[in-house]
FIVODO-637771 format. One record per atom (N, C-alpha, C): x, y, z; residue in three letters. Coordinates in steps of 0.05 Angstrom, whole numbers, plus 5000, padded with zeros to 4 digits. Example, Ala and Ser with C-alpha at 12.3 -4.5 7.8 and 13.67 -1.06 7.14 Angstrom:
2
<<5264, 4886, 5156>, 'ALA'> <<5246, 4910, 5156>, 'ALA'> <<5264, 4934, 5156>, 'ALA'> <<5257, 4955, 5142>, 'SER'> <<5273, 4979, 5143>, 'SER'> <<5258, 5001, 5157>, 'SER'> 
//
This chain:
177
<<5556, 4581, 5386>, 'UNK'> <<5547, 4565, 5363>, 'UNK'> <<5551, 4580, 5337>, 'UNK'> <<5537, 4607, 5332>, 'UNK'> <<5546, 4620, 5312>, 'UNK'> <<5576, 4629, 5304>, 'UNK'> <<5595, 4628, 5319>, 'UNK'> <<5625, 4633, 5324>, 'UNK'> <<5632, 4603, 5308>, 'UNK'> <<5617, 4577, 5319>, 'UNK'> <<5631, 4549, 5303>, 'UNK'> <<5619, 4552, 5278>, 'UNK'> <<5602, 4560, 5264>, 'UNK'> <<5596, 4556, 5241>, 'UNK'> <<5605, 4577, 5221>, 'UNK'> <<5616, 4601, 5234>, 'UNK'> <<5625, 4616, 5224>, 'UNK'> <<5660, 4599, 5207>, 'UNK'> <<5670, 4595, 5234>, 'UNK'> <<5697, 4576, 5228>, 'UNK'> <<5687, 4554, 5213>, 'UNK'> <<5667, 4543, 5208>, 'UNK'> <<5671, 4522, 5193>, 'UNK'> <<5669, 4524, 5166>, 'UNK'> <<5647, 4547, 5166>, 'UNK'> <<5646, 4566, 5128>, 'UNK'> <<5673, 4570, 5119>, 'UNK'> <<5689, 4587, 5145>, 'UNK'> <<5720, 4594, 5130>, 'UNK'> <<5734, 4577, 5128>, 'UNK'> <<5737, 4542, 5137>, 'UNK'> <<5754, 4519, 5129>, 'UNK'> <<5743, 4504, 5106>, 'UNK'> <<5707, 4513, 5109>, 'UNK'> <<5705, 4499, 5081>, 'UNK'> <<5703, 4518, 5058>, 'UNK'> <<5708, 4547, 5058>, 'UNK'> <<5714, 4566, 5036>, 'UNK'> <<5740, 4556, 5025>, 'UNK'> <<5762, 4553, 5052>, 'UNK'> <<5777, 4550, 5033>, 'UNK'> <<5792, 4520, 5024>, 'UNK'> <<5773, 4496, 5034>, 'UNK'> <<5784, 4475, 5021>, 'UNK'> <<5766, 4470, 4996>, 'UNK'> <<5751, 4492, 4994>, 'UNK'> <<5736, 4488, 4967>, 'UNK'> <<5748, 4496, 4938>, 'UNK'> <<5774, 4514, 4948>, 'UNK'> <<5787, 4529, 4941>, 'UNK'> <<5810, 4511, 4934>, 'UNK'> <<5825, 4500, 4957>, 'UNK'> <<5847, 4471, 4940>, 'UNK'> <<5831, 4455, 4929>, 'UNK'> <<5812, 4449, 4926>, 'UNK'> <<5804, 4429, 4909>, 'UNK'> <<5807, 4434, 4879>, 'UNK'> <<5791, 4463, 4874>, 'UNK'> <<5800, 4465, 4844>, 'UNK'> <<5824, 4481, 4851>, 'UNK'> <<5844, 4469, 4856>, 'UNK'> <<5869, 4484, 4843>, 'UNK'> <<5884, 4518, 4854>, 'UNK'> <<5863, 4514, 4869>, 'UNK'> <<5859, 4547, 4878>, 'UNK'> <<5889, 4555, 4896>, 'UNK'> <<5913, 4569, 4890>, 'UNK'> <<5932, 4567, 4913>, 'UNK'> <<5932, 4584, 4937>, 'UNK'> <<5929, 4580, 4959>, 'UNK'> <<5930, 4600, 4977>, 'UNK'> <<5955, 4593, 5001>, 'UNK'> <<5953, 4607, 5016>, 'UNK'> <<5968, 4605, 5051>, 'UNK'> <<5953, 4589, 5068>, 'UNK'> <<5965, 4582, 5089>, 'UNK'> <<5948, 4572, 5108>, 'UNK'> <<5919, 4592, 5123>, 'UNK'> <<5907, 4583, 5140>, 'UNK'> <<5894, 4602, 5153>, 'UNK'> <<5892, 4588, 5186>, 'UNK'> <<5891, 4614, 5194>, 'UNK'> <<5893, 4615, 5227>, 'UNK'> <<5880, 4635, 5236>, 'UNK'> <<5857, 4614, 5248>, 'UNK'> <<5833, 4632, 5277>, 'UNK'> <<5851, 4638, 5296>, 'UNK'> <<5859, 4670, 5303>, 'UNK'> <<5871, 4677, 5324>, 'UNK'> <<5852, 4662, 5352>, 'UNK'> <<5866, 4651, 5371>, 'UNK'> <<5859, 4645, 5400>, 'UNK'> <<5844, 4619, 5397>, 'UNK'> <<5850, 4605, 5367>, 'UNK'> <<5838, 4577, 5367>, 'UNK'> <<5807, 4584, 5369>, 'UNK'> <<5791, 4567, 5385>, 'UNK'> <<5763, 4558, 5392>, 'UNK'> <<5746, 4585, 5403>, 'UNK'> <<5763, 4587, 5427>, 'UNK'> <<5759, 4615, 5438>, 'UNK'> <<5754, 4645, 5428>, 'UNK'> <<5764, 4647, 5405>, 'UNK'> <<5770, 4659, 5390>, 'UNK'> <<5795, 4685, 5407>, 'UNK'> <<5791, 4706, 5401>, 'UNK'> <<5797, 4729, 5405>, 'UNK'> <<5783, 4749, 5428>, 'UNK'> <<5792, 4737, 5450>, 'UNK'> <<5774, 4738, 5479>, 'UNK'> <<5791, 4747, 5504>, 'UNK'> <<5788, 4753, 5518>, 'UNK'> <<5801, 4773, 5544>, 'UNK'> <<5803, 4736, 5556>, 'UNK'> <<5788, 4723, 5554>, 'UNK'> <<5792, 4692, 5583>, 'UNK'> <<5810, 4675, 5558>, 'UNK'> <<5824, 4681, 5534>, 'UNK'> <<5842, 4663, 5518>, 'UNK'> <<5866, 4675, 5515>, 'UNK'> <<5883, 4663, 5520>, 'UNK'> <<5906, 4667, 5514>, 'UNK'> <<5923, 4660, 5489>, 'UNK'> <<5928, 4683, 5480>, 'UNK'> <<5927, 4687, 5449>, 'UNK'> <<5964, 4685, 5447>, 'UNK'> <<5970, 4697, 5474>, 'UNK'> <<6005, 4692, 5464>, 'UNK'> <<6011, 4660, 5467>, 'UNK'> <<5996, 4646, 5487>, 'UNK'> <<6001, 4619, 5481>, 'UNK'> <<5990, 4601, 5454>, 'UNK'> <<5971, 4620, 5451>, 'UNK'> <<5962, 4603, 5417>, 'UNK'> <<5978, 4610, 5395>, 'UNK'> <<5994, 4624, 5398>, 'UNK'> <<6015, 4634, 5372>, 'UNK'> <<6042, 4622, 5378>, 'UNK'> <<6046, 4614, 5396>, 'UNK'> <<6078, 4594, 5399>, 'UNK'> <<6080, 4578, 5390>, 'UNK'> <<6097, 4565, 5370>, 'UNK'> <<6110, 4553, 5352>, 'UNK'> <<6090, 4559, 5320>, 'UNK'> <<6075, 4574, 5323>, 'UNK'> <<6058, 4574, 5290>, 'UNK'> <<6081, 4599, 5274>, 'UNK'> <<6084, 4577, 5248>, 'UNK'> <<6092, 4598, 5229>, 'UNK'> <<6081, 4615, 5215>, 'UNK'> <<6079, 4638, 5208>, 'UNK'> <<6061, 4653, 5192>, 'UNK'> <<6080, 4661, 5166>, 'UNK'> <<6063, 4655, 5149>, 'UNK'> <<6079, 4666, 5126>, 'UNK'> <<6059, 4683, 5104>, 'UNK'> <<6086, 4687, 5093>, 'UNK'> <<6069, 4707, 5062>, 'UNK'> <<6045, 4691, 5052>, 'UNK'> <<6031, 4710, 5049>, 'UNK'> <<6000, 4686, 5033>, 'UNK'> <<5980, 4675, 5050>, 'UNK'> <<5988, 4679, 5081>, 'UNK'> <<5975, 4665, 5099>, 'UNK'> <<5948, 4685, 5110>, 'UNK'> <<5930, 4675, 5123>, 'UNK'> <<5904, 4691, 5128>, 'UNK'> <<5900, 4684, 5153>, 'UNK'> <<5902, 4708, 5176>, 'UNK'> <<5889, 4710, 5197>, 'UNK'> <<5864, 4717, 5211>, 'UNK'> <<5847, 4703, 5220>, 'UNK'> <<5817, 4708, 5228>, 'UNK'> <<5821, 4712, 5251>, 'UNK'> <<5801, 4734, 5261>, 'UNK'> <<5791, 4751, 5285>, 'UNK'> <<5768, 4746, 5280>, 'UNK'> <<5765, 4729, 5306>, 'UNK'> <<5731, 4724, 5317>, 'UNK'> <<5721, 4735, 5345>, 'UNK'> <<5710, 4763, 5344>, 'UNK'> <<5706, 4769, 5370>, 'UNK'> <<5680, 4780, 5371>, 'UNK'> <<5675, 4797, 5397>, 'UNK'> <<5644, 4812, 5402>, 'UNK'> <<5650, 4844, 5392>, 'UNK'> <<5633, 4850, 5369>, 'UNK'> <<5641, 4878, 5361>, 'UNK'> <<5633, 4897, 5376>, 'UNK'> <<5608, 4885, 5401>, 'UNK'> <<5600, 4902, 5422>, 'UNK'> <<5615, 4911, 5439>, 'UNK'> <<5632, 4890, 5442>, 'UNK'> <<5655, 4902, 5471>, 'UNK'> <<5686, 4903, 5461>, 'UNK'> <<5688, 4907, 5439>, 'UNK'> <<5716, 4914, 5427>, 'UNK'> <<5721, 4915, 5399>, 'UNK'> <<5742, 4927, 5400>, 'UNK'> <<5752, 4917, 5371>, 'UNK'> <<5782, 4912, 5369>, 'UNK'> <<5795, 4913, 5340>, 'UNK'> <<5813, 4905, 5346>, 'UNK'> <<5836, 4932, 5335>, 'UNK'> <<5864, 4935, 5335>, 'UNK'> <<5881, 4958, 5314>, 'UNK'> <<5900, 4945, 5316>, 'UNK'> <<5909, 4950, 5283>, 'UNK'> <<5935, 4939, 5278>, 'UNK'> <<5951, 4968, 5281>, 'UNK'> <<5979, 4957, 5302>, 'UNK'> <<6007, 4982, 5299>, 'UNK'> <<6026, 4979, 5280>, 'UNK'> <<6037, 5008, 5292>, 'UNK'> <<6062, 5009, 5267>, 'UNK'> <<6088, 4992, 5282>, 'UNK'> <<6089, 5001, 5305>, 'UNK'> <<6115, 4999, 5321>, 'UNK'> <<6115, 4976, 5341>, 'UNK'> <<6133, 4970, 5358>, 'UNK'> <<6135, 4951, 5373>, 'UNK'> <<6130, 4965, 5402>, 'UNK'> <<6140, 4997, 5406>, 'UNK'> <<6137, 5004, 5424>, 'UNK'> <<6099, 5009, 5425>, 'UNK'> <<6087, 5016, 5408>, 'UNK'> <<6057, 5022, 5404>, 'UNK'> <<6045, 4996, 5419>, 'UNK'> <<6058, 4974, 5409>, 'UNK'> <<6042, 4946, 5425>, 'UNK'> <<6049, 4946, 5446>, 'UNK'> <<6073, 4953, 5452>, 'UNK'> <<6086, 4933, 5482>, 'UNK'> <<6067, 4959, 5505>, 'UNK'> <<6054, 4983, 5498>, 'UNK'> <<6046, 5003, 5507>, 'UNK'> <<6022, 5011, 5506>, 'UNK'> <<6005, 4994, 5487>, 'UNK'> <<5982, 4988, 5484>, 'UNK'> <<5973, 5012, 5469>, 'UNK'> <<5984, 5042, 5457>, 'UNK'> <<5978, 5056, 5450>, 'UNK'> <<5968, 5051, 5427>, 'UNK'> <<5947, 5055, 5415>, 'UNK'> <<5926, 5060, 5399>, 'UNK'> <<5908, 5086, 5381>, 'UNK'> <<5933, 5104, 5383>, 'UNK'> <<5928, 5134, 5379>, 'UNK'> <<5926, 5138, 5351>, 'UNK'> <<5951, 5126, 5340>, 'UNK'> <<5955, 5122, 5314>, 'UNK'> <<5958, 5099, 5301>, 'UNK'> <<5938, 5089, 5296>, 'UNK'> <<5934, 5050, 5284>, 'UNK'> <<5938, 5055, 5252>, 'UNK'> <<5948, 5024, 5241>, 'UNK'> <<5944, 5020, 5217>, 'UNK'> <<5922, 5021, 5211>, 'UNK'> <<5905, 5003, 5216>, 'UNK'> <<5876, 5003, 5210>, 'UNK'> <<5858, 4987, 5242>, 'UNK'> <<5838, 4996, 5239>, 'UNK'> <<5828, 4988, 5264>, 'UNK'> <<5800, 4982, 5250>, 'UNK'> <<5800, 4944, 5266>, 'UNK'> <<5771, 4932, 5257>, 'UNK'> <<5754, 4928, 5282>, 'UNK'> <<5726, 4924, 5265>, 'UNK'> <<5709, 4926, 5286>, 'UNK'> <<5681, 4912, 5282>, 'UNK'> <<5685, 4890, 5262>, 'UNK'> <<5672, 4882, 5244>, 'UNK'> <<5664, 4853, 5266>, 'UNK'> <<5678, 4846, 5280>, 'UNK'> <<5666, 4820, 5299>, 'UNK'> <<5684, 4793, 5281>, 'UNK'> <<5681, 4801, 5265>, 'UNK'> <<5700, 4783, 5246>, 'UNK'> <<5722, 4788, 5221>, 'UNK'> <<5738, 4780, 5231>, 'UNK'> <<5756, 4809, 5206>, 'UNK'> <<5777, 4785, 5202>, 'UNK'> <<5787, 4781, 5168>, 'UNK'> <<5806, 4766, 5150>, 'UNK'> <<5827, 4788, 5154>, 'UNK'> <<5844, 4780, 5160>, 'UNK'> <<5877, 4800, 5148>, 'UNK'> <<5890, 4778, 5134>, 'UNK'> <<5900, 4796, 5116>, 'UNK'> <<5914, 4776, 5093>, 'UNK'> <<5946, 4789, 5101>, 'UNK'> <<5963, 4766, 5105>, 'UNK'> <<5991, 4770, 5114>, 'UNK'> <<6003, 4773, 5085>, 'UNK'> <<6002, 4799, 5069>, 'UNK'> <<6013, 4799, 5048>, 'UNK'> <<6045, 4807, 5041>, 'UNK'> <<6061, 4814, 5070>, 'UNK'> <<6089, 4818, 5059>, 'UNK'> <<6104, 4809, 5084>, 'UNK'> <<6134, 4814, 5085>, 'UNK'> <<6142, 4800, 5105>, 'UNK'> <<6145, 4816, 5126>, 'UNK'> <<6153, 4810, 5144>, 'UNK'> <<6162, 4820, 5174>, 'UNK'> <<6146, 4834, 5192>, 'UNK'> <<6142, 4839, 5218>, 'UNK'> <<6129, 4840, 5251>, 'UNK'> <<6091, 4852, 5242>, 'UNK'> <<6074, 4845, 5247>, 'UNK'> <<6053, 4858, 5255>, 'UNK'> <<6048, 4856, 5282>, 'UNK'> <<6034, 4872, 5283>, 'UNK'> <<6018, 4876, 5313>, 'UNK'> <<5997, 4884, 5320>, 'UNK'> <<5978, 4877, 5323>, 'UNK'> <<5951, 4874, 5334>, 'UNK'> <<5949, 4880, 5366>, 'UNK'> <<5924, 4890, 5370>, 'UNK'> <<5915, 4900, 5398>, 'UNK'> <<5889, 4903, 5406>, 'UNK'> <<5877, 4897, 5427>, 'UNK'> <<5853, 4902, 5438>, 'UNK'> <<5849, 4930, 5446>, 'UNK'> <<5823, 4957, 5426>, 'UNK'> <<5830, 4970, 5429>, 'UNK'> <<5819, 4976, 5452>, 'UNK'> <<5805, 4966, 5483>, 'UNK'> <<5799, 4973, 5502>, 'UNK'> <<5834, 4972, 5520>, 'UNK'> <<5846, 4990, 5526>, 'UNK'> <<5869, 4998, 5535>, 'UNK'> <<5870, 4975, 5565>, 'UNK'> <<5849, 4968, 5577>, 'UNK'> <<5844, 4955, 5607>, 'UNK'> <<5855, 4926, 5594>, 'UNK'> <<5842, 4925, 5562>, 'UNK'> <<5844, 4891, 5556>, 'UNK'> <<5873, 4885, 5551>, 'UNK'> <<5877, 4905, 5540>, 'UNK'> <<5908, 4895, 5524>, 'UNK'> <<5924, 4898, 5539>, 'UNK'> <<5926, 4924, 5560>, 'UNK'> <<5946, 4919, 5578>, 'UNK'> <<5953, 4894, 5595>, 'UNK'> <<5919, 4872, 5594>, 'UNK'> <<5915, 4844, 5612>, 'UNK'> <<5933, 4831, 5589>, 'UNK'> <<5942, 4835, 5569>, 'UNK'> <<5953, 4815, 5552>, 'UNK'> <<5936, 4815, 5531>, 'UNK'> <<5915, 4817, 5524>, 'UNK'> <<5900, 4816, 5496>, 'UNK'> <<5916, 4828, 5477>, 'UNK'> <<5933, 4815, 5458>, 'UNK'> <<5951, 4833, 5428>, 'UNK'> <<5961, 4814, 5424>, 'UNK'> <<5973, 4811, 5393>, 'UNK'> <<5987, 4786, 5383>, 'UNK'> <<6004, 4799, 5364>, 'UNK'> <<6024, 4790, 5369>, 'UNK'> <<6047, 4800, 5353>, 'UNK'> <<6060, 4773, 5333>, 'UNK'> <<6058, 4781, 5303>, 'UNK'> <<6068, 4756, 5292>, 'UNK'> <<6087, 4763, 5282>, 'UNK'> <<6104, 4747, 5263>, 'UNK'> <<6127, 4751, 5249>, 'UNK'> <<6125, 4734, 5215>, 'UNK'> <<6118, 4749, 5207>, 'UNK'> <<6108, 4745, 5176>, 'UNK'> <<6139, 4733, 5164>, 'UNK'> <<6145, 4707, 5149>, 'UNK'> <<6159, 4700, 5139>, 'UNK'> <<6152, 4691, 5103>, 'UNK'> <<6173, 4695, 5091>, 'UNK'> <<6173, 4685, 5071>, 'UNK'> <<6158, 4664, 5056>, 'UNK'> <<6143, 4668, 5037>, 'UNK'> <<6123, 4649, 5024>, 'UNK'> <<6143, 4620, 5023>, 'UNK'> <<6132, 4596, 5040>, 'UNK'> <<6141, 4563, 5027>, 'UNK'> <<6143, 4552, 4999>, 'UNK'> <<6161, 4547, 4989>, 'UNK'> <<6151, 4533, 4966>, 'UNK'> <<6141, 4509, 4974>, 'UNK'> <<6120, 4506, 4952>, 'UNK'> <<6112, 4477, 4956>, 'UNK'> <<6123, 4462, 4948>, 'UNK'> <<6126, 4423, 4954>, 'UNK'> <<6142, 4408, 4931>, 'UNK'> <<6111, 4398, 4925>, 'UNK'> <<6088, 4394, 4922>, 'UNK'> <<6083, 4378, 4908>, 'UNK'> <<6056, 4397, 4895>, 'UNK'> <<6052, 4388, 4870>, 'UNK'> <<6028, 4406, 4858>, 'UNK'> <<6008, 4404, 4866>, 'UNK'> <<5992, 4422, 4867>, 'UNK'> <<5968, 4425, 4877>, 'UNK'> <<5945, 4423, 4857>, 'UNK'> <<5920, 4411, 4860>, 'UNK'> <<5894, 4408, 4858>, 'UNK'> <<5901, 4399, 4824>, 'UNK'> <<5892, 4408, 4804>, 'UNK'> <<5886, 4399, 4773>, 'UNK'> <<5915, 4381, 4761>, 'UNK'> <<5939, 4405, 4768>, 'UNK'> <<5959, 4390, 4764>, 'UNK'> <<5967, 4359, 4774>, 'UNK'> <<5959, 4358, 4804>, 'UNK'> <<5969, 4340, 4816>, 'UNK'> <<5955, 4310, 4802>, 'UNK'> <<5925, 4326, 4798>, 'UNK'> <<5910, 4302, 4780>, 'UNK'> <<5917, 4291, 4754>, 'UNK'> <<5927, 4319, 4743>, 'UNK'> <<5945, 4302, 4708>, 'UNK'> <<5968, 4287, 4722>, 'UNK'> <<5979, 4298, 4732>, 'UNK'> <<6001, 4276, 4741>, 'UNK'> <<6003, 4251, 4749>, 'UNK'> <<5979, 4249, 4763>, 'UNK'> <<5971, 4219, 4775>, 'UNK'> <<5962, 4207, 4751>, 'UNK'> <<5945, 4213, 4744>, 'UNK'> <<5931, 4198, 4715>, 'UNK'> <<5960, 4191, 4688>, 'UNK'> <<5966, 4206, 4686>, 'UNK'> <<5998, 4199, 4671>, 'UNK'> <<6013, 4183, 4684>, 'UNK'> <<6019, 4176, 4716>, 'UNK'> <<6032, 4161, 4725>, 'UNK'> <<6022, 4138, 4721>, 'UNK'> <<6002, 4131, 4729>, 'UNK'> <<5982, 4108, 4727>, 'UNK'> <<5960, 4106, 4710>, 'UNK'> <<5961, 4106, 4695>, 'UNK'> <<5930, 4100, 4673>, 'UNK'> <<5910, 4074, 4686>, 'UNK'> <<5925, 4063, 4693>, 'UNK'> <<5902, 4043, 4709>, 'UNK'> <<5892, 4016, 4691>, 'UNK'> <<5875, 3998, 4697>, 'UNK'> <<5858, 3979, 4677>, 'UNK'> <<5831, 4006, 4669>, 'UNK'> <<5830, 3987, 4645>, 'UNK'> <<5804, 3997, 4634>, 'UNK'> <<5782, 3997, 4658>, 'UNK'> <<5763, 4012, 4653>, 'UNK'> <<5740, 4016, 4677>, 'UNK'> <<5715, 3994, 4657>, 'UNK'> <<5712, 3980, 4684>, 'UNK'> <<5685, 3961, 4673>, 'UNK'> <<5660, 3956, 4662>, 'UNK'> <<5649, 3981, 4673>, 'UNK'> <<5624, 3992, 4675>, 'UNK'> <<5607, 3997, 4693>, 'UNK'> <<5623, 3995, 4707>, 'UNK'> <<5606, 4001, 4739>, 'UNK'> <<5621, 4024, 4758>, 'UNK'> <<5610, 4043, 4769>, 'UNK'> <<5622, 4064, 4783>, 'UNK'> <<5634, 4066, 4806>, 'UNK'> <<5656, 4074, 4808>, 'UNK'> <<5662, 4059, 4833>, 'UNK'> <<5675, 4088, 4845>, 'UNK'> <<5665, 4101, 4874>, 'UNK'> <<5671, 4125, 4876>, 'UNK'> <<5700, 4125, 4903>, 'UNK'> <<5718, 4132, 4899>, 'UNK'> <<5742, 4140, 4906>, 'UNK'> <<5736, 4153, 4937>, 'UNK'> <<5755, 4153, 4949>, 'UNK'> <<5756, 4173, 4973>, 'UNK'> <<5749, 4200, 4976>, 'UNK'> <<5732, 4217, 4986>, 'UNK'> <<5718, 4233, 4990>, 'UNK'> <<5745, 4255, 5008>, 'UNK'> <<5748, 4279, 5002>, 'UNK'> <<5767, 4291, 5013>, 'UNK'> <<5747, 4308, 5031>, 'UNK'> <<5762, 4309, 5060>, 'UNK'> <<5745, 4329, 5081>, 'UNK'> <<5740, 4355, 5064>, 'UNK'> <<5747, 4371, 5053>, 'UNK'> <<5748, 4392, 5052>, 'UNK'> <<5709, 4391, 5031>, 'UNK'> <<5704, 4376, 5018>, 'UNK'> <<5681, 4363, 5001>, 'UNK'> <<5661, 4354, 5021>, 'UNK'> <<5667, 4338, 5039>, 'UNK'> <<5650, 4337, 5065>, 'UNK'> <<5640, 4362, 5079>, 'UNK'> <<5663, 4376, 5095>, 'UNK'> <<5651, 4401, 5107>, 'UNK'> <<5640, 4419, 5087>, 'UNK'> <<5649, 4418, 5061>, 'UNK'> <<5624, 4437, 5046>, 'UNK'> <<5594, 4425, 5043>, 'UNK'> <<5591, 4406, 5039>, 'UNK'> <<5564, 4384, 5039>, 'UNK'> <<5553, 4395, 5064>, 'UNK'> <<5567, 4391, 5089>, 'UNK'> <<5552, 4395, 5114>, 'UNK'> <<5545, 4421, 5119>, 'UNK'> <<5559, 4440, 5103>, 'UNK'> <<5557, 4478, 5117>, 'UNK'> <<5529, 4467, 5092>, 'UNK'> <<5537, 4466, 5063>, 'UNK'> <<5508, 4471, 5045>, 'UNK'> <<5479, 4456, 5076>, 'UNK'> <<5488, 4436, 5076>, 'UNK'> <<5455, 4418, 5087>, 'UNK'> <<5454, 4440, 5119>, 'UNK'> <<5473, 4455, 5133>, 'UNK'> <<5465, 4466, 5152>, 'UNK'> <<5447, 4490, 5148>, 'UNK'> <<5462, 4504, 5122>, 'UNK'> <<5451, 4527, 5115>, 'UNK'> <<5416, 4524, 5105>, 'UNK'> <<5427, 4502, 5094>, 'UNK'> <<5395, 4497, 5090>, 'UNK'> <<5371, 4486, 5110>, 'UNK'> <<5383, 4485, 5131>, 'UNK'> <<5364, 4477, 5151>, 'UNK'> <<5360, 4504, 5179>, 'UNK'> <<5374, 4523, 5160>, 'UNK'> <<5362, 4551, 5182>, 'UNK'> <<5346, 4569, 5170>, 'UNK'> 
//
């Protein structure tokens, strides 16, 4: 339960974030639902996802029974060695920000887990351009496209974007613990 609300803070941090204008990458909970777990399979949750520059990866695991280390090499992962890590988290929940391009690699640093397959190896690609503007811009633009009829006097409220919803619902949850 605390693992879903955790994910729901970080989809509505950051659709709070496109709303005003804010630009970021996508974001991706390693192992989906499950999170980052010895019973999920994490090389099947990373097949066909692109990762790119700008993008943000979440680790949701138990800081009691592991943690995680990022390698340098390909042989360090495929070997589970963990002797010399980039950085090694342990935080139960840890953001990596995919800030340049090409291979990371991640590992479970219990040697029993990762050798079972626990590690994810991504392949950091090139930032997307976007084609269409995002959040304030996109709004001058529409309003210049269409000016509309005059407004009547009566309020009339527009479609509600999820990302405005799940923040509504994390505020009324938070406030009910």
């Amino acid at each position: 339960m605390a693992s879903l609300v955790v994910i729901f803070a970080i989809f509505a941090l950051m659709s709070v974030g496109n709303i005003w204008g804010v630009k970021s990458g996508d974001v991706h909970v390693v192992g989906g639902d499950q999170g980052w777990d010895a019973a999920s399979d994490v090389a099947s949750w990373a097949i066909g996802r692109s990762f790119r520059v700008g993008d943000n990866i979440w680790f949701t695991y138990s800081a009691a029974e592991e943690g995680i280390a990022e390698l340098r090499t390909r042989e360090e992962y495929e070997s589970c060695d963990t002797s010399n890590p980039i950085r090694m988290y342990t935080g139960g929940l840890d953001k990596i920000e995919l800030g340049h391009q090409g291979p990371r690699y991640f590992v479970s640093t219990s040697a029993e887990v990762c050798n079972k397959g626990l590690k994810l190896h991504v392949h950091v690609e090139p930032q997307q351009q976007k084609a269409e503007p995002a959040g304030r811009e996109a709004l001058t633009q529409a309003v210049r496209v269409a000016a509309g009829p005059k407004p009547s006097g009566s309020l009339k409220v527009g479609p509600v974007s999820s990302g405005m919803l799940i923040g509504l619902g994390l505020i009324c949850l938070i406030g009910l613990m």
